[in-house]
N, C-alpha and C positions, 0 to 999 in steps of 0.2 A: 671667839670667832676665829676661823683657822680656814685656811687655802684647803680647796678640794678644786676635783677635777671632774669634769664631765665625761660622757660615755666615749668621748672623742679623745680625752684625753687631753682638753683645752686647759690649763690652768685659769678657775675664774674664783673672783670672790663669793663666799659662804653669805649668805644675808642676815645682818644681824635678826636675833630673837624679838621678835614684839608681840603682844596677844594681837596685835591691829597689819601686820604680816599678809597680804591676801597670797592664798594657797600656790599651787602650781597648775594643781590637777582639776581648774575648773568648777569649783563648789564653792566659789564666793558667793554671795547670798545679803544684795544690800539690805533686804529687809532684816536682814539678821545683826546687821552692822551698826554698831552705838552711835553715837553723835555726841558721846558726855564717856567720860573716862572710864573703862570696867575696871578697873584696879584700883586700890588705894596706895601702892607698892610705890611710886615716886612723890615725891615734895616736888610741887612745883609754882613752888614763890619765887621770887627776881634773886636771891642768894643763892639756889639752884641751878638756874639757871644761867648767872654769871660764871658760874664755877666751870657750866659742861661749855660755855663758848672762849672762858678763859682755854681752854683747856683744846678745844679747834683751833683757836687762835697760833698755838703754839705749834700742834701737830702739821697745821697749813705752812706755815715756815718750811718744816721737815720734806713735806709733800714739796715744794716747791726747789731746796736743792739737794732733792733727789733726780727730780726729774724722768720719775720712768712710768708715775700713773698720770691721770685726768680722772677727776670728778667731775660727773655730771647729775647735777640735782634738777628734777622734773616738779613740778608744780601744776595741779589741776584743778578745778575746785568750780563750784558754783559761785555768782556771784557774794560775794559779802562774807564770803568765808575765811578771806584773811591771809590770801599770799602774800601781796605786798606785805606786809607787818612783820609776817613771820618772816621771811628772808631777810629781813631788815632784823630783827630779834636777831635770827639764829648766826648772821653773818657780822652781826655788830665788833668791832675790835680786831675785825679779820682783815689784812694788808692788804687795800685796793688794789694794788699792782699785781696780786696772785687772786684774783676772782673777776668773773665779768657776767653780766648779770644780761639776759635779755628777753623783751616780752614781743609777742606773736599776736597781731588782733588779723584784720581783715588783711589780704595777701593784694601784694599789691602788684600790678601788670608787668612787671616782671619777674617776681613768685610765680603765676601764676603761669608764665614760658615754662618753667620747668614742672618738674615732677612735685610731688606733694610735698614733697622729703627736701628737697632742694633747701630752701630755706633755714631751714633747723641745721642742718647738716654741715651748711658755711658758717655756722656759727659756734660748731663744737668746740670745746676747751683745748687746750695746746698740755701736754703732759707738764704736771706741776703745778696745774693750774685748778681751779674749782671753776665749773659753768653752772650757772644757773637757768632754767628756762620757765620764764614766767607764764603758761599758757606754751603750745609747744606742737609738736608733728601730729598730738593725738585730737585737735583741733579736728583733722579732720575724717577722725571718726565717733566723733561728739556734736559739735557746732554742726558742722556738714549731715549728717545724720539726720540733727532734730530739725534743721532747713536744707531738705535735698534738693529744693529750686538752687542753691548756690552750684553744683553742678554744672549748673548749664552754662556758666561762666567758665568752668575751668577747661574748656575745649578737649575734653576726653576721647581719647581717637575710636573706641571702639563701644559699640552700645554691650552693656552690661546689668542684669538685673543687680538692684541694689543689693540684695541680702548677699550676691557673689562678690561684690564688690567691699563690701566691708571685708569679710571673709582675704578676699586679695592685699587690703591697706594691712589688713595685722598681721599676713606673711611675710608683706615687704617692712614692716615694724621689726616683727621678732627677727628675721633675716640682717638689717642695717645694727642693731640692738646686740647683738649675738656677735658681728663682725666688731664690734668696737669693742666689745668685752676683750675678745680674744687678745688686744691691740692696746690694750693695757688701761681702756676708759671705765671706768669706775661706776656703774648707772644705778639710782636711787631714783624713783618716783613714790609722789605723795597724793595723793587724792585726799585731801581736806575734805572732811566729813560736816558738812551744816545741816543742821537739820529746816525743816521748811519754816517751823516754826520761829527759830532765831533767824534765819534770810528774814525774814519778814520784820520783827524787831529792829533789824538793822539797818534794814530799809527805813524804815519809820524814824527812825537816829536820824541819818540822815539827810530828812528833809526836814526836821527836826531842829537840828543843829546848822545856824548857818554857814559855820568854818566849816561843815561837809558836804554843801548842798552842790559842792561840784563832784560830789562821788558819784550822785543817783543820775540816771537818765530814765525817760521812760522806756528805751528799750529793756530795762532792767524789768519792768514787769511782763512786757511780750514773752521774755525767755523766761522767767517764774511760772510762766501760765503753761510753759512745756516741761512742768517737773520730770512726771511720770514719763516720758519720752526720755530727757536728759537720763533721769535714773535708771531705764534700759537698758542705754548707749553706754555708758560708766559701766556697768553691770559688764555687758557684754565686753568690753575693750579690756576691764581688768583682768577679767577670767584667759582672754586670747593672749595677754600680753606680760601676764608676771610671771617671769621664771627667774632662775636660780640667777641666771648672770644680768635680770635687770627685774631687778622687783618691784611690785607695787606695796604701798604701806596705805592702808585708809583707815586714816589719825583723825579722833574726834574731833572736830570741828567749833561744838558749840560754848566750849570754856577758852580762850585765847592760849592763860598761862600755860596749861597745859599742853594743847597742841604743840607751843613751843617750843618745850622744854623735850617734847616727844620727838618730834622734828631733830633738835638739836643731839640726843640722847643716839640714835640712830645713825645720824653724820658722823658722829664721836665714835660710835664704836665699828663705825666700817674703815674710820681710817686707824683706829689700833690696831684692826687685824689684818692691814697690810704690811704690818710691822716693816714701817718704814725707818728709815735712819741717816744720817748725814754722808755725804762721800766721803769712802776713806782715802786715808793721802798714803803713798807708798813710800816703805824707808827711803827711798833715794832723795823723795821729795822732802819728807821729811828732816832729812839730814844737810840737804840744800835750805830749806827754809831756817834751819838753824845756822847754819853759817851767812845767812842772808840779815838775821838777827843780830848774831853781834858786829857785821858789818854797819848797821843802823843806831847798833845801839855808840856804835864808837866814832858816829858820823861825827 
């Protein structure tokens, strides 16, 4: 992966290679989209997987004093598809002081004073740093979408036919999206692929299982019962919203190790091709710190 620049002449990063990559130009196609791995090309047992977050682990240090990007990891998924786990996988061994992790449910009345974006926005990562966003600004052209009664709460100053108004939220996406690239933020989104079949499975788990029975709600099946809707809105948002300087990935879903080892594989190679490195020190400092040496060492 290697720095390119756009028609503008923006330096942004190239987005790693994956067969699970959603396009630029519009032709993603969930019905075409696996839910179970098309390739045999990675191992992904816990030795694999250790290896690629040993391996974050390290380059997150580097990231951190450097100082001159931010990662931003996006997380979207249907229920039961496995973001909590996976960020927790993929982030395991990584220095809590350089990562901050945050999740987005219902907006609360003072979210809801500002703009849509508001929220998400105060919470970006500081350069150095890895953000994570568990559920995130696309909220609300997903959730909002498959329940356009939430609307009428958000005190919108001007009436709008919906299909305009989607159309408008992934302007001001790619628009805010597009400004942080420029500004050195790093953006990675994931849409966790489940298939209807496994949600369902794992819904069943955990009612199941009573060390999970605080995962389920029945609001959990209201929103199952609006697949076909959710799968539109997904459809429609990733087509609008992946491009070069903030891509979408939708990584099967329905095997765990996998997803995260996909996940992790991804992260890995967008911070190689920032080809970061530690600050260098200038002779002068250098030759101060050496005299500052054997002043210490002859304390």
């Amino acid at each position: 992966m290697t720095n390119s620049k756009n028609k503008q002449g923006t330096s942004m990063f190239e987005a790693p290679e994956s067969e699970y990559l959603v396009p630029f130009d519009g032709t993603f196609r969930i019905g075409e989209a696996s839910t179970v791995a098309v390739t045999n090309r990675h191992q992904h047992k816990g030795p694999h997987r250790k290896q690629a977050t040993d391996s974050l682990k390290k380059l997150q240090r580097v990231l951190a004093a450097g100082d001159r990007h931010a990662i931003l990891l996006v997380f979207q998924a249907m229920d039961a598809a496995g973001k909590d786990s996976t960020i927790r996988a993929v982030m395991q061994g990584v220095d809590p002081s350089g990562c901050q992790v945050f999740s987005f449910k219902k907006p609360s009345s003072l979210e809801i004073d500002h703009d849509f974006l508001w929220r998400t926005v105060r919470c970006l990562p500081e350069r150095g740093r890895i953000g994570i966003f568990n559920r995130s600004h696309y909220e609300e052209v997903l959730v909002v979408r498959a329940h356009p009664e939430y609307l009428g709460g958000q005190r919108i100053p001007r009436e709008v036919p919906l299909d305009q108004l989607w159309e408008e939220r992934f302007e001001s996406i790619r628009d805010v999206e597009r400004h942080l690239a420029r500004n050195g933020t790093v953006i990675l989104k994931f849409w966790l692929n489940v298939s209807r079949d496994e949600q369902k499975a794992r819904f069943l788990d955990r009612i199941d299982e009573p060390e999970s029975n605080w995962k389920f709600a029945a609001g959990d099946l209201r929103e199952r019962a609006l697949w076909d809707t959710y799968m539109e809105a997904y459809e429609d948002a990733l087509n609008a919203t992946s491009r070069t300087w903030a891509p979408w990935y939708a990584i099967p879903a329905d095997k765990k190790p996998f997803m995260r080892l996909e996940v992790a594989r991804v992260v890995l190679e967008t911070l190689k091709g920032l080809n970061l490195s530690y600050p260098s020190v200038s002779t002068e400092d250098r030759e101060e710190m050496q005299a500052l040496r054997e002043q210490l060492a002859n304390d």
